[in-house]
mmCIF file of the N, C-alpha and C atoms, coordinates in Angstrom:
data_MODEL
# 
_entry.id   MODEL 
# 
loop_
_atom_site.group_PDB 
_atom_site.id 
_atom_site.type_symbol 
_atom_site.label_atom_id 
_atom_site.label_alt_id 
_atom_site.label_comp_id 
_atom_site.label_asym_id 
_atom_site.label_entity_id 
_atom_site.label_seq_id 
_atom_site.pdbx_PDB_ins_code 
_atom_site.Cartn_x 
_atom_site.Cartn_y 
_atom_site.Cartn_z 
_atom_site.occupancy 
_atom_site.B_iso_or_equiv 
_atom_site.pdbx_formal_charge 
_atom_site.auth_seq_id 
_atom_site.auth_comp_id 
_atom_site.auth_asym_id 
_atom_site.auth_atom_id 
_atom_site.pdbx_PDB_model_num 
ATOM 1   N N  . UNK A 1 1  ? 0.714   -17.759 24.537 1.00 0.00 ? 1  UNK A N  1 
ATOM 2   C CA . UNK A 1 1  ? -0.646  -18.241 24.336 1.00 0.00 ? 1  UNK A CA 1 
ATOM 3   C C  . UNK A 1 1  ? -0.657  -19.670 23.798 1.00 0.00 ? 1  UNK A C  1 
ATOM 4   N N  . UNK A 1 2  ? 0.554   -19.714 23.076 1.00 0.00 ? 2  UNK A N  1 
ATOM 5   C CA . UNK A 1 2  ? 0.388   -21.415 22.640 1.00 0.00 ? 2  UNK A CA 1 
ATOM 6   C C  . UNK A 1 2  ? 1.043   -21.502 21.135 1.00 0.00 ? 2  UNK A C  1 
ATOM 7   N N  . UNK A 1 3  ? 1.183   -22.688 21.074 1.00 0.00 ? 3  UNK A N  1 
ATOM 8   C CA . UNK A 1 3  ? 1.310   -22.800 19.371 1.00 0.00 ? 3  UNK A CA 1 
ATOM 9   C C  . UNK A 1 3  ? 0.513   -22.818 18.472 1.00 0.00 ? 3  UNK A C  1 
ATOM 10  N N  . UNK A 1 4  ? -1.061  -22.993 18.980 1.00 0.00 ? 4  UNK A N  1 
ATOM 11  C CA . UNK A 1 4  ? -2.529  -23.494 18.848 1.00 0.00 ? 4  UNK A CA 1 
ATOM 12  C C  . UNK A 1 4  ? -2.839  -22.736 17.749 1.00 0.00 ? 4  UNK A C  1 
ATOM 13  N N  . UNK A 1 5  ? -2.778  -21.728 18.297 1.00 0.00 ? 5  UNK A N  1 
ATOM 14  C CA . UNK A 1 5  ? -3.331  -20.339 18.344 1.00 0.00 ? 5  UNK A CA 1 
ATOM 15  C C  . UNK A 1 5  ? -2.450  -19.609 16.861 1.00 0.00 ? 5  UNK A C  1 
ATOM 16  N N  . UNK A 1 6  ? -1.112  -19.724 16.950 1.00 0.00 ? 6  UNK A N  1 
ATOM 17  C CA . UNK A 1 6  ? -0.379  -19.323 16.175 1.00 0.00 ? 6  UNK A CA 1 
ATOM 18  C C  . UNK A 1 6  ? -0.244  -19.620 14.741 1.00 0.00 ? 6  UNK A C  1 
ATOM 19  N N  . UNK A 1 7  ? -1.355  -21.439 14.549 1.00 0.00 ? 7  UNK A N  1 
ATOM 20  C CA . UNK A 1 7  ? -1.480  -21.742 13.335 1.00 0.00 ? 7  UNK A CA 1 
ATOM 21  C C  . UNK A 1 7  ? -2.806  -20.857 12.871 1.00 0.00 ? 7  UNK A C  1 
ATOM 22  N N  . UNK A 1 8  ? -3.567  -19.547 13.173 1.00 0.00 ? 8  UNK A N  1 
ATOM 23  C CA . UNK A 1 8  ? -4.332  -19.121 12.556 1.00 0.00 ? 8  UNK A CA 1 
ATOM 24  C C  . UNK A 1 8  ? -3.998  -17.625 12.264 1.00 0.00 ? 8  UNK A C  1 
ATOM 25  N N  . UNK A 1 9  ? -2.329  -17.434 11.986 1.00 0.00 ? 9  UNK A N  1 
ATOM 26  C CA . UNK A 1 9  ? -1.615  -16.207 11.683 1.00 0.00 ? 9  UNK A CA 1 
ATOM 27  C C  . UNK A 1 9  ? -2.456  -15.531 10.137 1.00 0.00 ? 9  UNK A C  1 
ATOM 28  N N  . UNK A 1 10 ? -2.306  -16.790 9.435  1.00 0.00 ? 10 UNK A N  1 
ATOM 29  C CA . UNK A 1 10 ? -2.616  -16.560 7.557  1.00 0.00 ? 10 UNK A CA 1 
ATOM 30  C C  . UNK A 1 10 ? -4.321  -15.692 7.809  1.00 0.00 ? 10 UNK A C  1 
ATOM 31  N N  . UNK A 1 11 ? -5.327  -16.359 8.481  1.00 0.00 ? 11 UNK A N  1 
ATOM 32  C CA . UNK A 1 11 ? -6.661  -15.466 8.680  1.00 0.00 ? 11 UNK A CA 1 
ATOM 33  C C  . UNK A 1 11 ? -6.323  -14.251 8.494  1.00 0.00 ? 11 UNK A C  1 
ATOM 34  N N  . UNK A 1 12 ? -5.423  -14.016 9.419  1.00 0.00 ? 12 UNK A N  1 
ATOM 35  C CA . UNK A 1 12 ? -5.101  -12.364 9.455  1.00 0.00 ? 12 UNK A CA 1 
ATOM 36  C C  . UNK A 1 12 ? -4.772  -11.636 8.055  1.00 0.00 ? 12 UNK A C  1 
ATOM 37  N N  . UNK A 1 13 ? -5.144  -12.229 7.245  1.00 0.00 ? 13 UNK A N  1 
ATOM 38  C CA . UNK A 1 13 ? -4.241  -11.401 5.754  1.00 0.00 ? 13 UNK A CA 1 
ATOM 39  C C  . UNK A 1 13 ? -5.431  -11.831 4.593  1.00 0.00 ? 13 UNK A C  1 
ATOM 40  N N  . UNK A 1 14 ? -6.029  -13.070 4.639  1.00 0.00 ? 14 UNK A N  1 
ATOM 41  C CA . UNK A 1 14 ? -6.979  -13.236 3.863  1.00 0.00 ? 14 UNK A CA 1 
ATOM 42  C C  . UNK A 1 14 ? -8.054  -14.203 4.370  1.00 0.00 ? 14 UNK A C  1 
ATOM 43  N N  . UNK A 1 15 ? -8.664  -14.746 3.806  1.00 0.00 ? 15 UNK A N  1 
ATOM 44  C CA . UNK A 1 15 ? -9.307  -15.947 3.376  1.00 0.00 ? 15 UNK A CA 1 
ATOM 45  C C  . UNK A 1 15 ? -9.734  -17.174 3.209  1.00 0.00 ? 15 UNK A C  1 
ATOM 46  N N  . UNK A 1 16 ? -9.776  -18.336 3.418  1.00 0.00 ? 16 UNK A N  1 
ATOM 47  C CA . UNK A 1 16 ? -9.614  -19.594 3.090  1.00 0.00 ? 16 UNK A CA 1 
ATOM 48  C C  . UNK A 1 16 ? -10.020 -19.513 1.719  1.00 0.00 ? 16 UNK A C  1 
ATOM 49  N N  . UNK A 1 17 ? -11.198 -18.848 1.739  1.00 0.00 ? 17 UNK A N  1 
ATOM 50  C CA . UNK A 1 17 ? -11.674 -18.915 0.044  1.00 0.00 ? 17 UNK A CA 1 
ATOM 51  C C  . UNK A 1 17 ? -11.545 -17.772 -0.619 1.00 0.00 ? 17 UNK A C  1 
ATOM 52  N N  . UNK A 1 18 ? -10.892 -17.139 -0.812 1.00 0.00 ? 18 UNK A N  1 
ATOM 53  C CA . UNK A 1 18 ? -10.268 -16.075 -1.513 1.00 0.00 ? 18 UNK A CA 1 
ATOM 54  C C  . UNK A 1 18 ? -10.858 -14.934 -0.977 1.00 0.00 ? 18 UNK A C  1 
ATOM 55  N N  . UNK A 1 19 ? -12.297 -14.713 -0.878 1.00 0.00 ? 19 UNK A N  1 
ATOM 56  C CA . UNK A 1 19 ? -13.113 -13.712 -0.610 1.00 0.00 ? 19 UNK A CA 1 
ATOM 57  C C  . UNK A 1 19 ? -14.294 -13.660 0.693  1.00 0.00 ? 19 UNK A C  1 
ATOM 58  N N  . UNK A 1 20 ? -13.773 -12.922 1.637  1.00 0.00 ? 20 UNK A N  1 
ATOM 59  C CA . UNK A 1 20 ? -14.679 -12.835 2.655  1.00 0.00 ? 20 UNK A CA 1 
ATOM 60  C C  . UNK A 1 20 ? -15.982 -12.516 2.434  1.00 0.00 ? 20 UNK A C  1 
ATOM 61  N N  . UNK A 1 21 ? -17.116 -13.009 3.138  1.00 0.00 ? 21 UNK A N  1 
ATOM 62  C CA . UNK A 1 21 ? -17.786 -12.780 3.349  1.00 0.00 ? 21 UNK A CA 1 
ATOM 63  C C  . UNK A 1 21 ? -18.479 -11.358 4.476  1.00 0.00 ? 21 UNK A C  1 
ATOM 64  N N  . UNK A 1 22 ? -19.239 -10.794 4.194  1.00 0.00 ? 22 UNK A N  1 
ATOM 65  C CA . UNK A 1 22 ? -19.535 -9.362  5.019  1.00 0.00 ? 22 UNK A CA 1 
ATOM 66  C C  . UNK A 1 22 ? -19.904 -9.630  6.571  1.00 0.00 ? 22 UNK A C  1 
ATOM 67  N N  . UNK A 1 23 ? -19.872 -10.975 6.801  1.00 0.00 ? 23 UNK A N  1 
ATOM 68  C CA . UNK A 1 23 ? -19.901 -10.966 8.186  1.00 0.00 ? 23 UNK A CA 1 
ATOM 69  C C  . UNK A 1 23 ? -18.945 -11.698 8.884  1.00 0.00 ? 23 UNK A C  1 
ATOM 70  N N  . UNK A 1 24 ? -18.187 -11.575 8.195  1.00 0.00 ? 24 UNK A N  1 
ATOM 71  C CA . UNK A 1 24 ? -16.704 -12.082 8.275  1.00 0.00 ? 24 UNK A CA 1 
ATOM 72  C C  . UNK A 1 24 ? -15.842 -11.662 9.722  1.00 0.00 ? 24 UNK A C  1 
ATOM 73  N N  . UNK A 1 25 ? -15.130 -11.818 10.682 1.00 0.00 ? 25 UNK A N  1 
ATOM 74  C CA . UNK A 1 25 ? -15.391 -11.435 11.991 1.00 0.00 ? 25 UNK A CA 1 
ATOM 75  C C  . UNK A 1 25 ? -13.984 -11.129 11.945 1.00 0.00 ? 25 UNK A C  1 
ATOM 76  N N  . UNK A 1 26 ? -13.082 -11.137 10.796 1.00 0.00 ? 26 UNK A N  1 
ATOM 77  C CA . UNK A 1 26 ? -11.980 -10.587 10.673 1.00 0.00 ? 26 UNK A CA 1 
ATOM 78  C C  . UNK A 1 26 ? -11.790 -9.844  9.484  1.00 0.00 ? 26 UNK A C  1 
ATOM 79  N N  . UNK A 1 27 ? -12.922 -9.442  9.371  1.00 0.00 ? 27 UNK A N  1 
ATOM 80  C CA . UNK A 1 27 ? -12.832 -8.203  8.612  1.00 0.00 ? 27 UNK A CA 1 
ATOM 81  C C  . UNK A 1 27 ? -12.408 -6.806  8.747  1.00 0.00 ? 27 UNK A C  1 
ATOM 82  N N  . UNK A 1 28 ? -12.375 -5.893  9.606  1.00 0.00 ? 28 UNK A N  1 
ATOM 83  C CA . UNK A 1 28 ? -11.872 -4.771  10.486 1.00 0.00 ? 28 UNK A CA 1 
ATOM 84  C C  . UNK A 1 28 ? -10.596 -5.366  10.491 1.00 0.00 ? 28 UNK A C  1 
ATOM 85  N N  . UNK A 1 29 ? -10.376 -6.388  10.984 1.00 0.00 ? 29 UNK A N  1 
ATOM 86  C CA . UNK A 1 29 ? -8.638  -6.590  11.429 1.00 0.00 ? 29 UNK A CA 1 
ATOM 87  C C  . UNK A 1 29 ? -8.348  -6.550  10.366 1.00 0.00 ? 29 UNK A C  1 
ATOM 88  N N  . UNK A 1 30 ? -8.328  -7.219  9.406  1.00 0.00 ? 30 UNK A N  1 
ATOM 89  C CA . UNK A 1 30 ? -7.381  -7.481  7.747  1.00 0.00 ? 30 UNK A CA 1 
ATOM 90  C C  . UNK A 1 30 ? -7.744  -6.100  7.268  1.00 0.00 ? 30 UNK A C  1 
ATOM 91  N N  . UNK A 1 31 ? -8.680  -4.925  7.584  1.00 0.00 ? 31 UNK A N  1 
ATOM 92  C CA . UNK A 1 31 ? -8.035  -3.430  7.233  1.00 0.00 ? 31 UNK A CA 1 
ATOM 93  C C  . UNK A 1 31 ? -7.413  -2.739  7.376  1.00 0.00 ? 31 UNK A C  1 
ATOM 94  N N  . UNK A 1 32 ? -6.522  -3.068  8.558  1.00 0.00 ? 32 UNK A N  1 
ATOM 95  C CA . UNK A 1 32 ? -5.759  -2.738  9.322  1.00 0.00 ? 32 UNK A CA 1 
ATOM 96  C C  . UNK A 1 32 ? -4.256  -3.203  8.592  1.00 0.00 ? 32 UNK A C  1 
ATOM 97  N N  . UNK A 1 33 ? -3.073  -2.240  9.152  1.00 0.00 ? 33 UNK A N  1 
ATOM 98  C CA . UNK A 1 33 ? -1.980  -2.731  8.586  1.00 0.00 ? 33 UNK A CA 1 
ATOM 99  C C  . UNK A 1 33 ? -1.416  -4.180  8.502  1.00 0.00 ? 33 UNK A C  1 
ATOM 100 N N  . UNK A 1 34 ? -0.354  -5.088  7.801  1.00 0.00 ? 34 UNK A N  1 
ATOM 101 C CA . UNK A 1 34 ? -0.078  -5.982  8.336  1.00 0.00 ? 34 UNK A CA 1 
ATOM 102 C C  . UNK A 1 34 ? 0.612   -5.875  9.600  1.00 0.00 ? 34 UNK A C  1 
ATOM 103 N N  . UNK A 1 35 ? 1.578   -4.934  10.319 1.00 0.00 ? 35 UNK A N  1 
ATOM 104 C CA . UNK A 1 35 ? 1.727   -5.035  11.781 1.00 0.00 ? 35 UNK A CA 1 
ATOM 105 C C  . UNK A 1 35 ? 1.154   -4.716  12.490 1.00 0.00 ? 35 UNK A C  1 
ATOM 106 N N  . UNK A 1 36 ? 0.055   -3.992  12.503 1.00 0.00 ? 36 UNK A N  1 
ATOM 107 C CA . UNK A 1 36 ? -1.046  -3.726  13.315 1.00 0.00 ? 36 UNK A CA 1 
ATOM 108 C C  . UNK A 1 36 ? -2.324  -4.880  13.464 1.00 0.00 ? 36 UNK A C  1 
ATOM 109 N N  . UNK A 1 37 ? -2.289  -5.715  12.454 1.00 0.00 ? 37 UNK A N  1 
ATOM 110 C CA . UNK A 1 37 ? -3.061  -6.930  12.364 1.00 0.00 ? 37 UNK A CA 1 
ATOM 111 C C  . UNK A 1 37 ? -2.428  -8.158  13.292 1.00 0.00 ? 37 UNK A C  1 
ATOM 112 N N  . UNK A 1 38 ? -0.988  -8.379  13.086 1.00 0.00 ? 38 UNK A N  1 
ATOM 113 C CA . UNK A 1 38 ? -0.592  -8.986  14.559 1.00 0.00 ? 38 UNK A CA 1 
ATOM 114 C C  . UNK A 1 38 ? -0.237  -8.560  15.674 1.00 0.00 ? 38 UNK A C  1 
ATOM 115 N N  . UNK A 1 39 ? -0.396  -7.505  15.787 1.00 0.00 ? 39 UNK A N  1 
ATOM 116 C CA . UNK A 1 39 ? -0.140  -6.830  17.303 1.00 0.00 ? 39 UNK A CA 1 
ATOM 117 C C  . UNK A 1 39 ? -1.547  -6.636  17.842 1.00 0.00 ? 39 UNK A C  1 
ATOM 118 N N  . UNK A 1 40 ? -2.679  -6.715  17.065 1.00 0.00 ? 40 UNK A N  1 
ATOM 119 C CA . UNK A 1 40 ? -4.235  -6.848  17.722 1.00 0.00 ? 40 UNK A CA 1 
ATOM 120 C C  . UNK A 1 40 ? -4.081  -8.472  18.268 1.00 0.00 ? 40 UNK A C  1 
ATOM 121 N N  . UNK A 1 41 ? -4.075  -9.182  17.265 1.00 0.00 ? 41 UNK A N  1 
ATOM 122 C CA . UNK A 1 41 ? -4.240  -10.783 17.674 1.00 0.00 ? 41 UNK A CA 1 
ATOM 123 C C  . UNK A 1 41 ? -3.339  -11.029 18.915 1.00 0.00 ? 41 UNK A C  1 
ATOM 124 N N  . UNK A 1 42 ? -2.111  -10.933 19.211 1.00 0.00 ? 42 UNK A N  1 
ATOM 125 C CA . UNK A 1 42 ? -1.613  -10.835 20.228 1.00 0.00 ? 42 UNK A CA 1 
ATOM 126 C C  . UNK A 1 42 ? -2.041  -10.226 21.704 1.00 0.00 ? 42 UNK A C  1 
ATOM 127 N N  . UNK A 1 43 ? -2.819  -9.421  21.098 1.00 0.00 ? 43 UNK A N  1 
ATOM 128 C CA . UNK A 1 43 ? -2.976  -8.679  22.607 1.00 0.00 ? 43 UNK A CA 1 
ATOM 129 C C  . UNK A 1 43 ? -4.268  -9.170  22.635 1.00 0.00 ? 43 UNK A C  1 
ATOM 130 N N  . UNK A 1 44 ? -4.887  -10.268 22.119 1.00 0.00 ? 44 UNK A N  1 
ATOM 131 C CA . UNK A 1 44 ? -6.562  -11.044 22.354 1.00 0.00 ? 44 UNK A CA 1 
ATOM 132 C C  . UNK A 1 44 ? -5.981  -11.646 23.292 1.00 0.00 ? 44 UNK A C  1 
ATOM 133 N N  . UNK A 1 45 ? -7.353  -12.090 24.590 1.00 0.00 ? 45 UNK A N  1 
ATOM 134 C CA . UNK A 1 45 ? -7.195  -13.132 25.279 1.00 0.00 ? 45 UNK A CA 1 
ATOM 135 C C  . UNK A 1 45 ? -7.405  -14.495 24.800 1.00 0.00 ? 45 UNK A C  1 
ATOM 136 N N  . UNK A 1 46 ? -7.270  -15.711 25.689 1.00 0.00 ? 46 UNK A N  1 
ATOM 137 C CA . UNK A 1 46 ? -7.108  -17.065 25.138 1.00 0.00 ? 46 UNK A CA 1 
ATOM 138 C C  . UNK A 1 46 ? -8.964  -16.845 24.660 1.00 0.00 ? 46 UNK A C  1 
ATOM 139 N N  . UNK A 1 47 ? -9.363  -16.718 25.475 1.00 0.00 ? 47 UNK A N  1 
ATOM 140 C CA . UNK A 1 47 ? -11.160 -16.664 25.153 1.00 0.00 ? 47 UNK A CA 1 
ATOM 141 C C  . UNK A 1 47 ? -11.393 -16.014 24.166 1.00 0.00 ? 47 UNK A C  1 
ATOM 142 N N  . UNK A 1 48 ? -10.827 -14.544 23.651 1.00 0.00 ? 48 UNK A N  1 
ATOM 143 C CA . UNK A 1 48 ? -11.477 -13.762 22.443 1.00 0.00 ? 48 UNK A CA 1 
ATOM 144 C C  . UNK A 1 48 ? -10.516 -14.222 21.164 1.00 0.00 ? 48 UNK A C  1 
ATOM 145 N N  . UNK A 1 49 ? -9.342  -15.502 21.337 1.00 0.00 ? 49 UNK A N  1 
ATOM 146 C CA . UNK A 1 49 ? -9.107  -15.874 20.143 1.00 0.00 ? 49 UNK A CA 1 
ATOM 147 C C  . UNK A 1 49 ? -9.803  -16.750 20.028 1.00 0.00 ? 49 UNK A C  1 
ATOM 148 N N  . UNK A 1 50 ? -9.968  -17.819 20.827 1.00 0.00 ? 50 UNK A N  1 
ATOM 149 C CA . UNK A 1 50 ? -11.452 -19.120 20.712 1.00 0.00 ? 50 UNK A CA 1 
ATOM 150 C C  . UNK A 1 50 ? -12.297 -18.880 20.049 1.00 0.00 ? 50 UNK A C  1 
ATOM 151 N N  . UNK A 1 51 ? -13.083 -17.730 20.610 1.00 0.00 ? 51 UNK A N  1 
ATOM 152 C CA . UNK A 1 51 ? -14.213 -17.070 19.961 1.00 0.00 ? 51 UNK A CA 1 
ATOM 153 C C  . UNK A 1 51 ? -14.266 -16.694 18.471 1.00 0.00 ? 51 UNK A C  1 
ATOM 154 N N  . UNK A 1 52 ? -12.921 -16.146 17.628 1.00 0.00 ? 52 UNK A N  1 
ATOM 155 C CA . UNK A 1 52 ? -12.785 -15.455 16.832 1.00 0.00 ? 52 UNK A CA 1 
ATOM 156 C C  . UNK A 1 52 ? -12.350 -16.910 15.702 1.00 0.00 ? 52 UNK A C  1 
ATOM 157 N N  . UNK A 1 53 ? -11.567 -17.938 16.696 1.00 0.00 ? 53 UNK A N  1 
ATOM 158 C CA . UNK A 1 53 ? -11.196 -18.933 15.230 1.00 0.00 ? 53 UNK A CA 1 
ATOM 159 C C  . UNK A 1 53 ? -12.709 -19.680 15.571 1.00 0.00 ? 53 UNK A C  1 
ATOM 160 N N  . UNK A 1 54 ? -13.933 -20.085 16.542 1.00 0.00 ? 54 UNK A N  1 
ATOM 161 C CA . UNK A 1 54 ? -14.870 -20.764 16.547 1.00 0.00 ? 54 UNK A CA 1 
ATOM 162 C C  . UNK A 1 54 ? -15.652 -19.824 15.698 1.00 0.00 ? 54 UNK A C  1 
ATOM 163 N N  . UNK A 1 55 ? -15.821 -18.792 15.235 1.00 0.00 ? 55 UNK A N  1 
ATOM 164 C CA . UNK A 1 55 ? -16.788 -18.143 14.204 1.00 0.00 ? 55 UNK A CA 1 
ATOM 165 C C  . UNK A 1 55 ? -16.263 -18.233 12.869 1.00 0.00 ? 55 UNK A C  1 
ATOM 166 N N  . UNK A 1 56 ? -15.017 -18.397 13.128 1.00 0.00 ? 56 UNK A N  1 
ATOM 167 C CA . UNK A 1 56 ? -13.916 -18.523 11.547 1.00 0.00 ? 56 UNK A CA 1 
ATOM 168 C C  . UNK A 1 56 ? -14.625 -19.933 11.148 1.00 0.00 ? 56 UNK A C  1 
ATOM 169 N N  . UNK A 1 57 ? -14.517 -20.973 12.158 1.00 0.00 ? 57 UNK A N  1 
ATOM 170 C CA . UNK A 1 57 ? -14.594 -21.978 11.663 1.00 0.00 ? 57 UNK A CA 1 
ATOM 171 C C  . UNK A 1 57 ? -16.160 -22.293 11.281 1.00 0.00 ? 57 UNK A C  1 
ATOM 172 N N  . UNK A 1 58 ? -17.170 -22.057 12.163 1.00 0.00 ? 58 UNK A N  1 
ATOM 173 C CA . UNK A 1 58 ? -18.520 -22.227 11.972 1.00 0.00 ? 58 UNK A CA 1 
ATOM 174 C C  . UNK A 1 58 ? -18.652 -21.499 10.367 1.00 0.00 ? 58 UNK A C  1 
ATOM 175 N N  . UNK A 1 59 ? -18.137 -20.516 10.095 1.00 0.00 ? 59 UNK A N  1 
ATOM 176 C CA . UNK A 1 59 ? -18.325 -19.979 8.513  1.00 0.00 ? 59 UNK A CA 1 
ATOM 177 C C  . UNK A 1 59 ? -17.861 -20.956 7.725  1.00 0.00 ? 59 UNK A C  1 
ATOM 178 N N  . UNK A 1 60 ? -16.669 -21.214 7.814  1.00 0.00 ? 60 UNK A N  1 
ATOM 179 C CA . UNK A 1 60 ? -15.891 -22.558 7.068  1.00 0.00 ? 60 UNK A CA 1 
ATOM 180 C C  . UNK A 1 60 ? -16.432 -23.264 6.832  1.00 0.00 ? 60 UNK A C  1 
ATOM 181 N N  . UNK A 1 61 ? -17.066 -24.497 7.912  1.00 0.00 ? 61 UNK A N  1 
ATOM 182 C CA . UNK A 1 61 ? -18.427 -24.904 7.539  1.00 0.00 ? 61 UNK A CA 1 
ATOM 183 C C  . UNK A 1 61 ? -19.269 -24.726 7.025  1.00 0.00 ? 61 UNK A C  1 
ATOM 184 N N  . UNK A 1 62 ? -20.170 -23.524 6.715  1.00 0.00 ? 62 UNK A N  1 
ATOM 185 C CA . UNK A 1 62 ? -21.268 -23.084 5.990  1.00 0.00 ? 62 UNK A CA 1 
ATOM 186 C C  . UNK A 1 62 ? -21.255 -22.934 4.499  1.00 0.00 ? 62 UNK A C  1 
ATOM 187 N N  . UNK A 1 63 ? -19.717 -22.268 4.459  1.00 0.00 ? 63 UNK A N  1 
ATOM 188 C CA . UNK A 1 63 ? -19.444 -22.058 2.906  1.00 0.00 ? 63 UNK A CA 1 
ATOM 189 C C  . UNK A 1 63 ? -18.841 -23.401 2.508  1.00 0.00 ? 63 UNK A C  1 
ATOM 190 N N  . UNK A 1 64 ? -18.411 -24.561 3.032  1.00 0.00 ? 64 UNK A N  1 
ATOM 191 C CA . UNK A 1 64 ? -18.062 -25.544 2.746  1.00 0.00 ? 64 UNK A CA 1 
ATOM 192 C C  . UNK A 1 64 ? -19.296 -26.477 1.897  1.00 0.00 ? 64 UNK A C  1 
ATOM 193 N N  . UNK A 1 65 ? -20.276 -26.226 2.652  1.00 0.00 ? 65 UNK A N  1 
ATOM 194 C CA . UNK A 1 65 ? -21.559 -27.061 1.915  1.00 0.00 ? 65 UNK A CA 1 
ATOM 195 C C  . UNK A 1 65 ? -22.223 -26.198 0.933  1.00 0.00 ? 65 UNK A C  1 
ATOM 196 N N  . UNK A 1 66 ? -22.143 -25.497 0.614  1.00 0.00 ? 66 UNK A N  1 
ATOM 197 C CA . UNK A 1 66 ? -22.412 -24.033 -0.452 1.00 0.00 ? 66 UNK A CA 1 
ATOM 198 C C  . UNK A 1 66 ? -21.288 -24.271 -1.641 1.00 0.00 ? 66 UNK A C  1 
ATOM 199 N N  . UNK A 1 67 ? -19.947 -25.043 -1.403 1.00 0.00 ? 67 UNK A N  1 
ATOM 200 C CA . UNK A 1 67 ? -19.160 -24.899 -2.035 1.00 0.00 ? 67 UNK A CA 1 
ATOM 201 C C  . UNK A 1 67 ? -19.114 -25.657 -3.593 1.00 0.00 ? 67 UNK A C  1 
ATOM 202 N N  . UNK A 1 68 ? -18.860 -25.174 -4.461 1.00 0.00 ? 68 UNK A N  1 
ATOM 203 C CA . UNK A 1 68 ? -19.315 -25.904 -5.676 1.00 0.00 ? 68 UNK A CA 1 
ATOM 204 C C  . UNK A 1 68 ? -18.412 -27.348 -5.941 1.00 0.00 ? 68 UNK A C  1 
ATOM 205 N N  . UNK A 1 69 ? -17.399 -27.269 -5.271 1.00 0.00 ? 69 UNK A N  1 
ATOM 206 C CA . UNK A 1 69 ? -16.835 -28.678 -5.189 1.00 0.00 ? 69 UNK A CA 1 
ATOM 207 C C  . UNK A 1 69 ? -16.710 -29.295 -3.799 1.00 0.00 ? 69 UNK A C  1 
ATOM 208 N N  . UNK A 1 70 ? -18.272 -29.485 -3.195 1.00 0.00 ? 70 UNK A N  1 
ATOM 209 C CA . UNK A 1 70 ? -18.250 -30.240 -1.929 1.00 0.00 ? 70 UNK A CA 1 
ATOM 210 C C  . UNK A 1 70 ? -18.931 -31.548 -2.452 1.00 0.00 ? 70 UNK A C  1 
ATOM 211 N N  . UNK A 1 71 ? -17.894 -32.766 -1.506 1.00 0.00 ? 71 UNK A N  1 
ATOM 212 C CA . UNK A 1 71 ? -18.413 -34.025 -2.087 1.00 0.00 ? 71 UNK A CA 1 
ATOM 213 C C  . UNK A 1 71 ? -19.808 -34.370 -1.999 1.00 0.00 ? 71 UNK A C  1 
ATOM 214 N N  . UNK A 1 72 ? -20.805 -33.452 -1.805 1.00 0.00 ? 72 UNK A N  1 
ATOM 215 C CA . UNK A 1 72 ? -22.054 -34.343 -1.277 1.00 0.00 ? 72 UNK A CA 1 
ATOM 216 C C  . UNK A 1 72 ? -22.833 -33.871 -2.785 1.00 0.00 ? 72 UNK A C  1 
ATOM 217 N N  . UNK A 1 73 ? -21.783 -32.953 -3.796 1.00 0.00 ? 73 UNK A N  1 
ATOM 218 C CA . UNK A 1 73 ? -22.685 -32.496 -4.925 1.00 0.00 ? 73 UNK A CA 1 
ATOM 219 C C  . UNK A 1 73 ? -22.428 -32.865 -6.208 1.00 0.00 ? 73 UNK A C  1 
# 
Protein backbone atom coordinates (compact mmCIF):
# COMPACT_ATOMS: atom_id res chain seq x y z
CA UNK A 1 0.00 0.00 0.00
CA UNK A 2 2.88 2.35 0.48
CA UNK A 3 5.00 3.85 3.07
CA UNK A 4 2.32 6.73 3.26
CA UNK A 5 0.06 4.91 4.83
CA UNK A 6 2.36 3.10 7.26
CA UNK A 7 3.29 6.42 9.05
CA UNK A 8 -0.31 6.27 10.67
CA UNK A 9 0.52 2.75 12.54
CA UNK A 10 0.67 4.81 16.27
CA UNK A 11 -3.45 5.94 15.55
CA UNK A 12 -3.98 2.44 15.94
CA UNK A 13 -3.09 2.31 19.75
CA UNK A 14 -3.99 5.84 20.84
CA UNK A 15 -4.36 9.39 20.31
CA UNK A 16 -2.60 12.45 19.29
CA UNK A 17 -4.07 14.00 22.35
CA UNK A 18 -4.15 11.49 24.83
CA UNK A 19 -7.93 11.03 24.78
CA UNK A 20 -10.31 10.28 22.01
CA UNK A 21 -13.02 11.80 21.34
CA UNK A 22 -16.61 9.68 20.96
CA UNK A 23 -16.65 10.18 17.42
CA UNK A 24 -13.44 9.19 16.99
CA UNK A 25 -13.42 6.84 13.76
CA UNK A 26 -10.82 4.64 15.33
CA UNK A 27 -12.41 3.91 18.09
CA UNK A 28 -13.82 0.17 17.56
CA UNK A 29 -10.36 -0.55 16.08
CA UNK A 30 -8.15 0.51 19.23
CA UNK A 31 -10.77 -2.07 21.13
CA UNK A 32 -9.66 -4.52 19.44
CA UNK A 33 -6.42 -6.46 20.18
CA UNK A 34 -3.07 -4.98 19.30
CA UNK A 35 -2.75 -7.75 16.43
CA UNK A 36 -6.02 -7.63 15.42
CA UNK A 37 -5.78 -3.75 15.16
CA UNK A 38 -3.06 -4.23 12.41
CA UNK A 39 -4.37 -6.95 10.61
CA UNK A 40 -7.81 -4.73 10.16
CA UNK A 41 -5.69 -1.69 8.81
CA UNK A 42 -3.99 -3.91 6.44
CA UNK A 43 -6.72 -5.49 4.96
CA UNK A 44 -8.35 -1.56 4.31
CA UNK A 45 -8.31 -0.47 0.83
CA UNK A 46 -6.10 2.54 -0.42
CA UNK A 47 -9.64 4.54 -0.35
CA UNK A 48 -10.95 3.30 3.21
CA UNK A 49 -7.43 4.25 4.65
CA UNK A 50 -7.72 7.90 2.94
CA UNK A 51 -10.95 8.13 4.33
CA UNK A 52 -10.04 7.00 7.84
CA UNK A 53 -6.56 9.24 8.14
CA UNK A 54 -8.85 12.35 6.21
CA UNK A 55 -11.39 12.12 9.30
CA UNK A 56 -8.32 11.57 11.69
CA UNK A 57 -7.04 14.57 10.36
CA UNK A 58 -10.19 16.90 9.93
CA UNK A 59 -10.58 16.09 13.96
CA UNK A 60 -6.92 17.11 14.44
CA UNK A 61 -7.84 20.22 13.14
CA UNK A 62 -10.85 20.90 15.19
CA UNK A 63 -9.32 19.99 18.46
CA UNK A 64 -6.28 21.92 17.40
CA UNK A 65 -8.18 25.32 17.60
CA UNK A 66 -10.06 24.19 20.87
CA UNK A 67 -6.62 23.47 22.09
CA UNK A 68 -5.51 25.41 25.14
CA UNK A 69 -2.08 25.98 23.74
CA UNK A 70 -3.02 27.01 20.12
CA UNK A 71 -1.09 30.05 18.93
CA UNK A 72 -4.07 32.13 18.02
CA UNK A 73 -4.88 32.16 22.07
Amino acid sequence: MGDYYSNYYGLLFNCPFGSEIKTCALTKLRQKGAKERYIHYEALTLHERKVLIKQHHDCLMVREKKSLFHESQ
